[in-house]
Residue, then its C-alpha position, 0 to 999 in steps of 0.5 A: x475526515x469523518x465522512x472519509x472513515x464513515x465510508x471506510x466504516x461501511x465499506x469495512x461492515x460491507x466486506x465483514x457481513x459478505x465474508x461471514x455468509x462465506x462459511x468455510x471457504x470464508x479464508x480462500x474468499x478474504x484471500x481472492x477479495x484482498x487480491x482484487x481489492x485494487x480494482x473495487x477501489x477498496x483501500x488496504x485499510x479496510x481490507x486489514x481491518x476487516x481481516x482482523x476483526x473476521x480471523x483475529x490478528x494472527x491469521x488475519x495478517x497471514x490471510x491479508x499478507x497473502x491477499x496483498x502480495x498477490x494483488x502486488x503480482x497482479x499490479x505487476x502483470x498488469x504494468x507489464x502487461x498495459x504500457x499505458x498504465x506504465x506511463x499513467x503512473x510514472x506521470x504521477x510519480x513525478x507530480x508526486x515526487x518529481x522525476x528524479x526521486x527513488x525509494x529505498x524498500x525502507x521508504x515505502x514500507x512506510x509510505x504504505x503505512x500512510x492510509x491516503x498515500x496510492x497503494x498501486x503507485x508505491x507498487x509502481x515504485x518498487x516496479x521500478x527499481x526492479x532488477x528481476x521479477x524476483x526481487x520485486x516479489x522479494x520487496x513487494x513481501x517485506x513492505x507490506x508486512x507491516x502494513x499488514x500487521x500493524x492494520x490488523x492489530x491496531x488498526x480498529x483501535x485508531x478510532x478512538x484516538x483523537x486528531x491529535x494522536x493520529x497527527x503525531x503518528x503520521x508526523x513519525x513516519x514522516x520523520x523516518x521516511x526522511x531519515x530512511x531516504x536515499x542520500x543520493x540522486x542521479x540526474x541525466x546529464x542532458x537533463x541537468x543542462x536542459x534545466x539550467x538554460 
């Protein structure tokens, strides 16, 4: 766990001593960084840190939002784009959550809010339930608001904290996202025979 945020920590640094050189066009490069960000392998922590501490909290969320969303557009293209990624996630989905299991919009805003859960893989879930690419532009938005605002804010101030703290908080959200699942599942009825056999 120390090694893990000593590597956010530098990572962190890295990004906030690039973007400082970037002068006035430091916005538009925080912006382009966040939403690449996915293929540098740079978690969405970082990103929302980093844009807190450069811009503060009201315009480090607007810019990181911004970043976010459009890196959900890309992951987007992307799965559209690449089948083999399609079905490389959707193999992880169902070791992670089994084959039959939906998130409600809800459930993956908190999800996102998990520093260790795979980013890309909640985008897969919202990719999904898609019913257009407009509502997956719509739930892509939403859920990554608080993420954002909530890294950005409170993010550098989650250091500090002891383990403990930090446990009971990931234990919350554990808690809501139990509370906020979909109360219904759907099984193929081939599928359904198949596994009693």
């Amino acid at each position: 766990m120390k090694r893990r945020v000593e590597r956010l920590e530098g990572k962190t640094t890295y990004i906030i001593s690039f973007l400082e050189s970037s002068g006035i066009f430091a916005p538009v490069a925080f912006i382009l960084f966040s939403t690449l960000r996915q293929f540098f392998f740079i978690p969405v922590v970082v990103v929302c840190i980093a844009g807190g501490v450069l811009f503060g909290t009201g315009f480090g969320s607007l810019f990181s939002l911004i970043g976010l969303t459009l890196s959900s557009f890309v992951s987007y293209l992307v799965l559209i784009l690449f089948p083999s990624v399609t079905k490389k996630l959707y193999r992880i989905k169902n070791k992670w959550f089994g084959p039959y299991t939906t998130f409600t919009t809800g459930q993956i805003t908190l999800l996102k809010l998990i520093p260790f859960i795979h980013f890309q893989l909640l985008s897969f879930c919202l990719f999904e339930n898609r019913k257009s690419f407009s509502d997956y532009a719509l739930r892509s938005l939403l859920s990554n608001i608080p993420v954002v605002i909530f890294y950005t804010t409170f993010g550098q101030f989650l250091k500090p904290f002891s383990p403990f703290i930090i446990i009971l908080i990931f234990l919350a959200l554990t808690i809501l996202l139990n509370i906020l699942r979909e109360k219904m599942m759907v099984i193929k009825w081939d599928d359904f025979f198949k596994s009693t056999i």
